[in-house]
HTML snippet that shows the backbone in 3Dmol.js (N, CA, C, O; Angstrom):
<script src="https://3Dmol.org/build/3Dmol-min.js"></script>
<div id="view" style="width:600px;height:400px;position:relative"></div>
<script>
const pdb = `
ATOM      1  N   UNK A   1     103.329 136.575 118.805  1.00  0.00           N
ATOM      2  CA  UNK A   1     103.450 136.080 117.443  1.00  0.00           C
ATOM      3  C   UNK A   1     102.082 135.599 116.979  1.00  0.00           C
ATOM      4  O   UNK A   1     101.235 134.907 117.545  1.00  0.00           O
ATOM      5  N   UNK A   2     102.119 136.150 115.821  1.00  0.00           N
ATOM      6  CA  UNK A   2     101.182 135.707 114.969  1.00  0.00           C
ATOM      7  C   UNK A   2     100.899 134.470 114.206  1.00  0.00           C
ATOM      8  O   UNK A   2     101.961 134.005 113.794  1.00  0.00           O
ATOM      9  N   UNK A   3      99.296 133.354 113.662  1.00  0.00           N
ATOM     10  CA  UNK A   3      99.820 132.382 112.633  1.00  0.00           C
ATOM     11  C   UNK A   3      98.839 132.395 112.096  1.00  0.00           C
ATOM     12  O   UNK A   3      97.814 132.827 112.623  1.00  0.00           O
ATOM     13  N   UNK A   4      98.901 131.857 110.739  1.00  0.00           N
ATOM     14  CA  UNK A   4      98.078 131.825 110.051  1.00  0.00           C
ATOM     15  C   UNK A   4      98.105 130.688 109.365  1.00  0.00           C
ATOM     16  O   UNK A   4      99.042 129.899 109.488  1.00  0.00           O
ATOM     17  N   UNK A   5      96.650 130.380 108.224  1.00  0.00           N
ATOM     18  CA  UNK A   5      97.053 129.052 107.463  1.00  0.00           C
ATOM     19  C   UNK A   5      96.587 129.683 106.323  1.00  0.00           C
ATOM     20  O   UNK A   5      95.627 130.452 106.380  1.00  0.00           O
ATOM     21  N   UNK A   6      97.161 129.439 105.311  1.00  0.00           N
ATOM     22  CA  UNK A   6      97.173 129.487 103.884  1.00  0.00           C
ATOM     23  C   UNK A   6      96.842 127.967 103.058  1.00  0.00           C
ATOM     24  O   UNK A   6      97.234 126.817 103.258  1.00  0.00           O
ATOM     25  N   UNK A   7      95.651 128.772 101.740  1.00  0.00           N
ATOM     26  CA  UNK A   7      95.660 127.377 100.875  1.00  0.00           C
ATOM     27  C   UNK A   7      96.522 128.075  99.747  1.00  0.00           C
ATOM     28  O   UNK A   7      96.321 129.110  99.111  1.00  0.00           O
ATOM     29  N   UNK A   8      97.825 126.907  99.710  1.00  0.00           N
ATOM     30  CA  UNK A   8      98.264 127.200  98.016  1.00  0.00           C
ATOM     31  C   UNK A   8      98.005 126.168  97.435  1.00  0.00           C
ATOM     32  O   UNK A   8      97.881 124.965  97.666  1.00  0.00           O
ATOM     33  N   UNK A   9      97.900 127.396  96.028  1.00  0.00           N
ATOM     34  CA  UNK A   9      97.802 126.278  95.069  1.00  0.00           C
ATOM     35  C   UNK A   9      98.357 125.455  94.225  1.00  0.00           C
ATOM     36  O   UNK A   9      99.504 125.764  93.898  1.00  0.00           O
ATOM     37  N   UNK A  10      97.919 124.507  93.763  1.00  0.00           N
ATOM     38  CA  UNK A  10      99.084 123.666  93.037  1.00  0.00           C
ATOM     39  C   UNK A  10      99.923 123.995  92.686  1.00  0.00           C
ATOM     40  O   UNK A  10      99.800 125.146  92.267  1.00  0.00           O
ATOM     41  N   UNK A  11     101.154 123.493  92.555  1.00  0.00           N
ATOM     42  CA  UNK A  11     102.036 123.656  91.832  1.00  0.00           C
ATOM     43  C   UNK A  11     102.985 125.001  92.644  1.00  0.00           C
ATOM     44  O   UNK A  11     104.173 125.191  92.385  1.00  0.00           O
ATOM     45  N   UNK A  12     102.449 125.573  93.324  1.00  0.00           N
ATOM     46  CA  UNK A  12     102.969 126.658  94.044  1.00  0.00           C
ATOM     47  C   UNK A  12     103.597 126.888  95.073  1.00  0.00           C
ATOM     48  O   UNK A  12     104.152 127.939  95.393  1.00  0.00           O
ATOM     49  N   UNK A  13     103.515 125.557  95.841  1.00  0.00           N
ATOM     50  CA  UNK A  13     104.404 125.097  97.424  1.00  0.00           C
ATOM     51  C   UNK A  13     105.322 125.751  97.195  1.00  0.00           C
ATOM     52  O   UNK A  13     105.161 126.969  97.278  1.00  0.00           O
ATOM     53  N   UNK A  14     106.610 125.241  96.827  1.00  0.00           N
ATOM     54  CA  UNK A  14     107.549 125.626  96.919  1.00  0.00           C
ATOM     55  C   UNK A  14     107.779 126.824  96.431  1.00  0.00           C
ATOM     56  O   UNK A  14     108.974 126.854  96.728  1.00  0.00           O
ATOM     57  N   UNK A  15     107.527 128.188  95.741  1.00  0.00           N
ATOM     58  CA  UNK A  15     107.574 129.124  95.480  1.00  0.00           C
ATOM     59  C   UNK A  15     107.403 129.812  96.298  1.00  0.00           C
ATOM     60  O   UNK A  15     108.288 130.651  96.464  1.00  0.00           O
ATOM     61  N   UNK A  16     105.738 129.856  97.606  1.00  0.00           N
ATOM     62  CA  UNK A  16     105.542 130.328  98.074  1.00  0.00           C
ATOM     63  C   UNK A  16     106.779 129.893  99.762  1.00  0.00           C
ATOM     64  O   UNK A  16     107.274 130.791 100.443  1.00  0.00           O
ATOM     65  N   UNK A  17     106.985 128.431 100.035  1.00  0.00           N
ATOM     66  CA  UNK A  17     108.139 128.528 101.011  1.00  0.00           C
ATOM     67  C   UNK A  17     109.333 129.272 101.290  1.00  0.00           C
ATOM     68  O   UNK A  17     109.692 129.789 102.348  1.00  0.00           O
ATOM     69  N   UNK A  18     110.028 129.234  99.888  1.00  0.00           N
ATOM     70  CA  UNK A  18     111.038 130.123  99.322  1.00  0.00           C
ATOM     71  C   UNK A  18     110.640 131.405  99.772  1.00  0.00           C
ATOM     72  O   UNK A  18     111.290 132.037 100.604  1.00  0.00           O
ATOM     73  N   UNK A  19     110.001 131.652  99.452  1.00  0.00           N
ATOM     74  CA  UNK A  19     109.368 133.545  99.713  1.00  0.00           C
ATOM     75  C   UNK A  19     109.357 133.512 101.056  1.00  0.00           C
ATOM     76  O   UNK A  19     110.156 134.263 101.614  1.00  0.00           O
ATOM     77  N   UNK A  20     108.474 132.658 101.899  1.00  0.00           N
ATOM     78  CA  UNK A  20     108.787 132.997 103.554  1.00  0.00           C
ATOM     79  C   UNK A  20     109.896 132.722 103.652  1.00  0.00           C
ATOM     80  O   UNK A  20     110.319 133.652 104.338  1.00  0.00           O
ATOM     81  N   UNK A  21     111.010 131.857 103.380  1.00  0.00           N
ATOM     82  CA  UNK A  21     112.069 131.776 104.021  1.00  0.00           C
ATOM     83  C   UNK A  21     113.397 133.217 103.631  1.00  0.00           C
ATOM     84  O   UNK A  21     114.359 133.699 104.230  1.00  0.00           O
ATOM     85  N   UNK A  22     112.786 133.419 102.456  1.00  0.00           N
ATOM     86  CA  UNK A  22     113.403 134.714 101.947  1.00  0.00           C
ATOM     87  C   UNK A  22     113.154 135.820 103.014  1.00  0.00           C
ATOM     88  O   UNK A  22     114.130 136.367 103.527  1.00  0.00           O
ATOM     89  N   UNK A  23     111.608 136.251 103.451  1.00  0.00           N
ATOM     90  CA  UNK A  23     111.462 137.128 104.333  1.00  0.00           C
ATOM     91  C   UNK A  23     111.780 136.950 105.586  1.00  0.00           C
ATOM     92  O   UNK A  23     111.749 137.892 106.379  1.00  0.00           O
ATOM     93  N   UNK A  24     112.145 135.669 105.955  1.00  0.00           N
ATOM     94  CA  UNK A  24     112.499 135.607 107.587  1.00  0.00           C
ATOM     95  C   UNK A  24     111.585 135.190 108.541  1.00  0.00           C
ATOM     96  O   UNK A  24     111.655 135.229 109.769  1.00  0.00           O
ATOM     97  N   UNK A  25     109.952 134.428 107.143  1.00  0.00           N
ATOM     98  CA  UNK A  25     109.146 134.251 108.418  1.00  0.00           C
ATOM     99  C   UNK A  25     109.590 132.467 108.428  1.00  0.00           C
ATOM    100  O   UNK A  25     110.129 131.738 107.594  1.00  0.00           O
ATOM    101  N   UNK A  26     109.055 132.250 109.810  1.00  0.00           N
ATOM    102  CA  UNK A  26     109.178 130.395 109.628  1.00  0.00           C
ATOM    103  C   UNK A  26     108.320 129.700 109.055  1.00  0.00           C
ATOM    104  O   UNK A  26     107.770 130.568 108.377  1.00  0.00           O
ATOM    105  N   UNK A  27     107.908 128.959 108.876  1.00  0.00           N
ATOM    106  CA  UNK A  27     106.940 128.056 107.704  1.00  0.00           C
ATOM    107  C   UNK A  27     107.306 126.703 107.957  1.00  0.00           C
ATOM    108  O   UNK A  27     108.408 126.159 108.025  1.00  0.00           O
ATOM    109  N   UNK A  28     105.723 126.125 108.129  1.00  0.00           N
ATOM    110  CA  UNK A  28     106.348 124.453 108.813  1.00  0.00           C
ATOM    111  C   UNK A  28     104.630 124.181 107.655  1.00  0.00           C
ATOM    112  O   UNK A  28     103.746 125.033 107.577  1.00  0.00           O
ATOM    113  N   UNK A  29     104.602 122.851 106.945  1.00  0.00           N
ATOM    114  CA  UNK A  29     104.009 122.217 106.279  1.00  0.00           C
ATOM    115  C   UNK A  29     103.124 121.785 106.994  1.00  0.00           C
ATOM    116  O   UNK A  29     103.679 121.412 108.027  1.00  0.00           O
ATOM    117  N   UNK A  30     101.834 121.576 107.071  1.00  0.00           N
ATOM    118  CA  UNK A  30     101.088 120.443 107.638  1.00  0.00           C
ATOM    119  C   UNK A  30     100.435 120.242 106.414  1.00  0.00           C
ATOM    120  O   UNK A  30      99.644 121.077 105.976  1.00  0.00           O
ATOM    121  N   UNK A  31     100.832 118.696 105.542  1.00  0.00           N
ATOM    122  CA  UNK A  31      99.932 118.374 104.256  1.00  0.00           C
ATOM    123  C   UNK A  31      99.037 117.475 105.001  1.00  0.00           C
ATOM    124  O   UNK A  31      99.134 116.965 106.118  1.00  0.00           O
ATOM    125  N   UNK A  32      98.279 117.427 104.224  1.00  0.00           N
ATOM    126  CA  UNK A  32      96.556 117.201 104.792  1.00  0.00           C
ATOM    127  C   UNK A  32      96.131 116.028 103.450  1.00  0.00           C
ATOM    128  O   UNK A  32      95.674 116.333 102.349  1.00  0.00           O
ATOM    129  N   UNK A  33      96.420 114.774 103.916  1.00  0.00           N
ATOM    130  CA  UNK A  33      95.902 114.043 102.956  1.00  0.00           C
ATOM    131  C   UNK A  33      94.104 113.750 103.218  1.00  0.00           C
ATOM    132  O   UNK A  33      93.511 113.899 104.287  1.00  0.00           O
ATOM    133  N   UNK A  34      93.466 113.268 101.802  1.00  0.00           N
ATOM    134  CA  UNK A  34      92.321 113.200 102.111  1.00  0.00           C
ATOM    135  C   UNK A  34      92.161 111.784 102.884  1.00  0.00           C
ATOM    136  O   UNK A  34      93.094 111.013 103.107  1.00  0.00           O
ATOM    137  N   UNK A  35      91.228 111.646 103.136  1.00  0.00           N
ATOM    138  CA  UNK A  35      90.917 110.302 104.089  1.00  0.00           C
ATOM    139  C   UNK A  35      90.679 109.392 102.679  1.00  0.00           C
ATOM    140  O   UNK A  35      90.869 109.959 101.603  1.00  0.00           O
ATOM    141  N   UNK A  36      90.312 108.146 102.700  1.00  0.00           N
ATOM    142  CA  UNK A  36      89.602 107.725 101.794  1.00  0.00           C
ATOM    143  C   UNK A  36      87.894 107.075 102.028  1.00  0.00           C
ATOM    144  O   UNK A  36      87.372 106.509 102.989  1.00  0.00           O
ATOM    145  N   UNK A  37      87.305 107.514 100.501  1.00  0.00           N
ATOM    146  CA  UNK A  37      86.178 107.340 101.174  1.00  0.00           C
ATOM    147  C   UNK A  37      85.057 106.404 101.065  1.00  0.00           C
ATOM    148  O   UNK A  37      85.437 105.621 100.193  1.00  0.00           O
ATOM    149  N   UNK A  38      83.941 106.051 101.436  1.00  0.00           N
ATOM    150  CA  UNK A  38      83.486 105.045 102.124  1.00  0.00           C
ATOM    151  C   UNK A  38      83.228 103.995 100.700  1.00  0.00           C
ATOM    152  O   UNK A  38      82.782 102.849 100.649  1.00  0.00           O
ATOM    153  N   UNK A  39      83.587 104.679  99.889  1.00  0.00           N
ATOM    154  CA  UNK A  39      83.577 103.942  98.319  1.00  0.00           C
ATOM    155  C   UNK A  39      85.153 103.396  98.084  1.00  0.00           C
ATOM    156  O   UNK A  39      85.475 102.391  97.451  1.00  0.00           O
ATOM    157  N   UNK A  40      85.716 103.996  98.520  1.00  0.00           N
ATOM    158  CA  UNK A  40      87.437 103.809  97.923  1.00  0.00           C
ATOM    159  C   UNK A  40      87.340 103.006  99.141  1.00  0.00           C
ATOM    160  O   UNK A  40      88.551 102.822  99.021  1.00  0.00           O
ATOM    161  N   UNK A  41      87.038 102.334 100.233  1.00  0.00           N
ATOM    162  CA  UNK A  41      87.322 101.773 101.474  1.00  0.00           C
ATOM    163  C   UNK A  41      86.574 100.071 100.336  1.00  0.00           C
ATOM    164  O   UNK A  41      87.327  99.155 100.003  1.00  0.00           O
ATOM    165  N   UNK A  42      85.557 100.087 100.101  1.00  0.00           N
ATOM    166  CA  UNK A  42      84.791  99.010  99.549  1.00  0.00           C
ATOM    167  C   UNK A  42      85.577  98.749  98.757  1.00  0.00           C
ATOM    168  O   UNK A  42      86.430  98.000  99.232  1.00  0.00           O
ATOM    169  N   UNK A  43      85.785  99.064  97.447  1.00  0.00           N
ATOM    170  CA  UNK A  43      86.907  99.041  96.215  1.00  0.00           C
ATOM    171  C   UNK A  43      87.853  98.266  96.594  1.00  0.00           C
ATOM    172  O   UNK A  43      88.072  97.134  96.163  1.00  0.00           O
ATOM    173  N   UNK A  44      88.621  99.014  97.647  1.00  0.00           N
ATOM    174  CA  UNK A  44      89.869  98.618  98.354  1.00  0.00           C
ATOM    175  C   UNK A  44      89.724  97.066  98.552  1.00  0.00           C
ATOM    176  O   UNK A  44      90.474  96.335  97.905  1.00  0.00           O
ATOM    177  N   UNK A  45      88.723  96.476  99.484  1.00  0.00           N
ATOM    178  CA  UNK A  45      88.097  95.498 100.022  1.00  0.00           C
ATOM    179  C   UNK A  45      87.776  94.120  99.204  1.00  0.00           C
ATOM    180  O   UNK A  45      87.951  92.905  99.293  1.00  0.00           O
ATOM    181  N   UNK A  46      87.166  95.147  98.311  1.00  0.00           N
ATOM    182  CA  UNK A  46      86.454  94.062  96.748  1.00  0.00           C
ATOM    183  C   UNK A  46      88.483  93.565  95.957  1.00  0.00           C
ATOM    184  O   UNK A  46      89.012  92.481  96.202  1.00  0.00           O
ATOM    185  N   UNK A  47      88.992  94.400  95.306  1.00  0.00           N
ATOM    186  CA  UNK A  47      90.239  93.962  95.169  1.00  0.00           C
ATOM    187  C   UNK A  47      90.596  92.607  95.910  1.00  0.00           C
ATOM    188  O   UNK A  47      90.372  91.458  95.532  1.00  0.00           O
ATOM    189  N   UNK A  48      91.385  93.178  97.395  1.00  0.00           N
ATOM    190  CA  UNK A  48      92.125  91.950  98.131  1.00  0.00           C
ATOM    191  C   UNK A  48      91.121  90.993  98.252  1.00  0.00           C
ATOM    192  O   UNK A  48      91.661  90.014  98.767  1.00  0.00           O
ATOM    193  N   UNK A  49      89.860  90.743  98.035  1.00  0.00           N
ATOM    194  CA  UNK A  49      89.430  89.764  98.554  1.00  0.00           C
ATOM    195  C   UNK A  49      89.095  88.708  96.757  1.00  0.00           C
ATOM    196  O   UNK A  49      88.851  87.521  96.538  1.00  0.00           O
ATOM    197  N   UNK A  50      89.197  89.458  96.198  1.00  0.00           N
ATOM    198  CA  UNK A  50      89.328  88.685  94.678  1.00  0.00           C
ATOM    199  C   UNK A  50      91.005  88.216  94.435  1.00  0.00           C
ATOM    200  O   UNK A  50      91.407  87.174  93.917  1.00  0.00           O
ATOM    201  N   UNK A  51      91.903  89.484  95.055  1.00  0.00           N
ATOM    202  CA  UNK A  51      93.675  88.889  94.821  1.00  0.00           C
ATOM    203  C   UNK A  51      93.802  87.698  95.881  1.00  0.00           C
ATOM    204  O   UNK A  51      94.679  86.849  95.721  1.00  0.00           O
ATOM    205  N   UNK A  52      92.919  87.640  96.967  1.00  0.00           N
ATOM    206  CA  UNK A  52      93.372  86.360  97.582  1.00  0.00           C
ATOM    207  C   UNK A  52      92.460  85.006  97.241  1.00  0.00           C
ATOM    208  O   UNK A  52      92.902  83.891  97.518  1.00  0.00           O
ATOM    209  N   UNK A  53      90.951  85.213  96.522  1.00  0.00           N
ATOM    210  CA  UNK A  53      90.668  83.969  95.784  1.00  0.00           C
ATOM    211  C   UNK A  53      91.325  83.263  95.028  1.00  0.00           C
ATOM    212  O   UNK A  53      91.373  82.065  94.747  1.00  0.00           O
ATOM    213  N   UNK A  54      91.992  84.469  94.637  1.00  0.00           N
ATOM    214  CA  UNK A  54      93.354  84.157  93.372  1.00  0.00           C
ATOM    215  C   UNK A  54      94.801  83.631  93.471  1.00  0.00           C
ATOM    216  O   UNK A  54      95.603  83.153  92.669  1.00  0.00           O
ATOM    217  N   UNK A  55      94.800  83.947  94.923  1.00  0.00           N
ATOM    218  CA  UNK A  55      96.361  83.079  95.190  1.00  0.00           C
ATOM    219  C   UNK A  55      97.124  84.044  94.530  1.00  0.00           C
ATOM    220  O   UNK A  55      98.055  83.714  93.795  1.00  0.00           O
ATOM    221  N   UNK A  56      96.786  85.308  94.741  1.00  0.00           N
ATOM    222  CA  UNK A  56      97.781  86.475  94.068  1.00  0.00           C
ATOM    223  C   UNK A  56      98.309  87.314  95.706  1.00  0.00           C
ATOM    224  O   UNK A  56      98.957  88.360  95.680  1.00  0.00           O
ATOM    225  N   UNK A  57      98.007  86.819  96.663  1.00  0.00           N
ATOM    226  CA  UNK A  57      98.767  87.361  97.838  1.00  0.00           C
ATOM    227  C   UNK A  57     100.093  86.659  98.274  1.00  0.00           C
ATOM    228  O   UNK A  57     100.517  85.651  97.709  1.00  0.00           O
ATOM    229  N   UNK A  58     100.868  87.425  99.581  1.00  0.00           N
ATOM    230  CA  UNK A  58     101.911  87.023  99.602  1.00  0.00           C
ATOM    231  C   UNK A  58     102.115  86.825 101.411  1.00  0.00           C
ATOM    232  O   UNK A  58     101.786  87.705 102.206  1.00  0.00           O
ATOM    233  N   UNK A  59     102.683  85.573 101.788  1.00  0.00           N
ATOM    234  CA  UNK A  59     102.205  85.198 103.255  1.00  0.00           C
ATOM    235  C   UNK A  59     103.226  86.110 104.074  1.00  0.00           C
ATOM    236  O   UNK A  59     104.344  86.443 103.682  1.00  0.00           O
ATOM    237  N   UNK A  60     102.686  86.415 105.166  1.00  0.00           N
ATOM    238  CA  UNK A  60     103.336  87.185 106.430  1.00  0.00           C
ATOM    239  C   UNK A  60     105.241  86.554 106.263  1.00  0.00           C
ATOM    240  O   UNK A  60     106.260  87.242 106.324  1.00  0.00           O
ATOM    241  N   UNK A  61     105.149  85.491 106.110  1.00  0.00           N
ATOM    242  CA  UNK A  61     106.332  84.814 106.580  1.00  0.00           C
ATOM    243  C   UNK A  61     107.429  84.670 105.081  1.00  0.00           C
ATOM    244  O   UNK A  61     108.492  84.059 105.193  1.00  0.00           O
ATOM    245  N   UNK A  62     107.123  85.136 104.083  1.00  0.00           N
ATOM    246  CA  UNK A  62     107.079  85.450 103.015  1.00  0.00           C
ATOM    247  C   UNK A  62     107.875  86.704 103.107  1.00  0.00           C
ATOM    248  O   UNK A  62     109.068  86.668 102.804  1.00  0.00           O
ATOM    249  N   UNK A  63     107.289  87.860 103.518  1.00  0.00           N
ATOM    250  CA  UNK A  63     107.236  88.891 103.682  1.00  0.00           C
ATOM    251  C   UNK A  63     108.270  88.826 104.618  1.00  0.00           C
ATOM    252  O   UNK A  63     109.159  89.569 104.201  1.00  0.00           O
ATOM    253  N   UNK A  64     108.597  88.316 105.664  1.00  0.00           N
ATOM    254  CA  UNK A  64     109.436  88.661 106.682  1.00  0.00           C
ATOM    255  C   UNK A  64     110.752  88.519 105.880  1.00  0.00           C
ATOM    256  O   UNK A  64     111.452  89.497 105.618  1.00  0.00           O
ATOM    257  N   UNK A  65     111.179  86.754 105.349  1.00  0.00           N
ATOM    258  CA  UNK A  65     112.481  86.656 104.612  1.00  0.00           C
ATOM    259  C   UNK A  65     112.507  87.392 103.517  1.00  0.00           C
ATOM    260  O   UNK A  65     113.655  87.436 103.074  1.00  0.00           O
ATOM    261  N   UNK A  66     111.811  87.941 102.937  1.00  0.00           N
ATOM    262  CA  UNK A  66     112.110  88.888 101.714  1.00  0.00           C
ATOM    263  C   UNK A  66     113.001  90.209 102.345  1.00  0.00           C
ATOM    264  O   UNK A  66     114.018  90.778 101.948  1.00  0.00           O
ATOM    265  N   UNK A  67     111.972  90.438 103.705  1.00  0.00           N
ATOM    266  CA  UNK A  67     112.900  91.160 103.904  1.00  0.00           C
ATOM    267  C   UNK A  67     114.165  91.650 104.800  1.00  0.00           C
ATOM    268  O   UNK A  67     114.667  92.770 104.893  1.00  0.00           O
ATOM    269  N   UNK A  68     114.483  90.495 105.389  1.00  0.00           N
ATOM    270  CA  UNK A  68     115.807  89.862 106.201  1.00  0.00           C
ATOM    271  C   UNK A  68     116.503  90.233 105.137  1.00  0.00           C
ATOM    272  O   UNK A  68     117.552  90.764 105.501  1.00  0.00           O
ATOM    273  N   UNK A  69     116.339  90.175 103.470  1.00  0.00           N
ATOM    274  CA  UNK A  69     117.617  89.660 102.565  1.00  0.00           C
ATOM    275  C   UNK A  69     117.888  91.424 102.207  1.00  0.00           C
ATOM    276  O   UNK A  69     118.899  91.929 101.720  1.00  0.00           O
ATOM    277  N   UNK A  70     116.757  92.027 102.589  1.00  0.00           N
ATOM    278  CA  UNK A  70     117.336  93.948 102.084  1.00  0.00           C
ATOM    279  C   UNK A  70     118.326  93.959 103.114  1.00  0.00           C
ATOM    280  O   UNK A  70     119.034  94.952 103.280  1.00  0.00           O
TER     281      UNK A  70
END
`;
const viewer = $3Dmol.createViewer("view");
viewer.addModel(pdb, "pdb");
viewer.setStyle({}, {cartoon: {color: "spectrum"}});
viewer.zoomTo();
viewer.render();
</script>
């Protein structure tokens, strides 16, 4: 057996799955998110560290009974 990898394009996933599963071949997804990068990592950083000067975070223990009550 043979494999291959294909780029589709937007909007086209599912059209093109349909079609292998129509022909009988198998087809398994591997989506490939981008990493983020060494700018979106800083950004990220700069945010929480201004939401917690701010008393706009929410404590571990906080977090736990919030979610005992789902």
């Amino acid at each position: 057996m043979e494999q291959v990898t294909i780029d589709i394009p937007d909007g086209k996933f599912e059209f093109f799955m349909e079609l292998f599963q129509k022909l009988g071949l198998k087809a398994t997804s591997n989506l490939n998110y981008p990493s983020m990068t060494r700018q979106q990592i800083i950004d990220q950083a700069l945010i929480a560290e201004k939401e917690i000067k701010q008393g706009k975070t929410t404590s571990h223990d906080q977090v736990l009974k919030d979610f005992k009550k789902w």
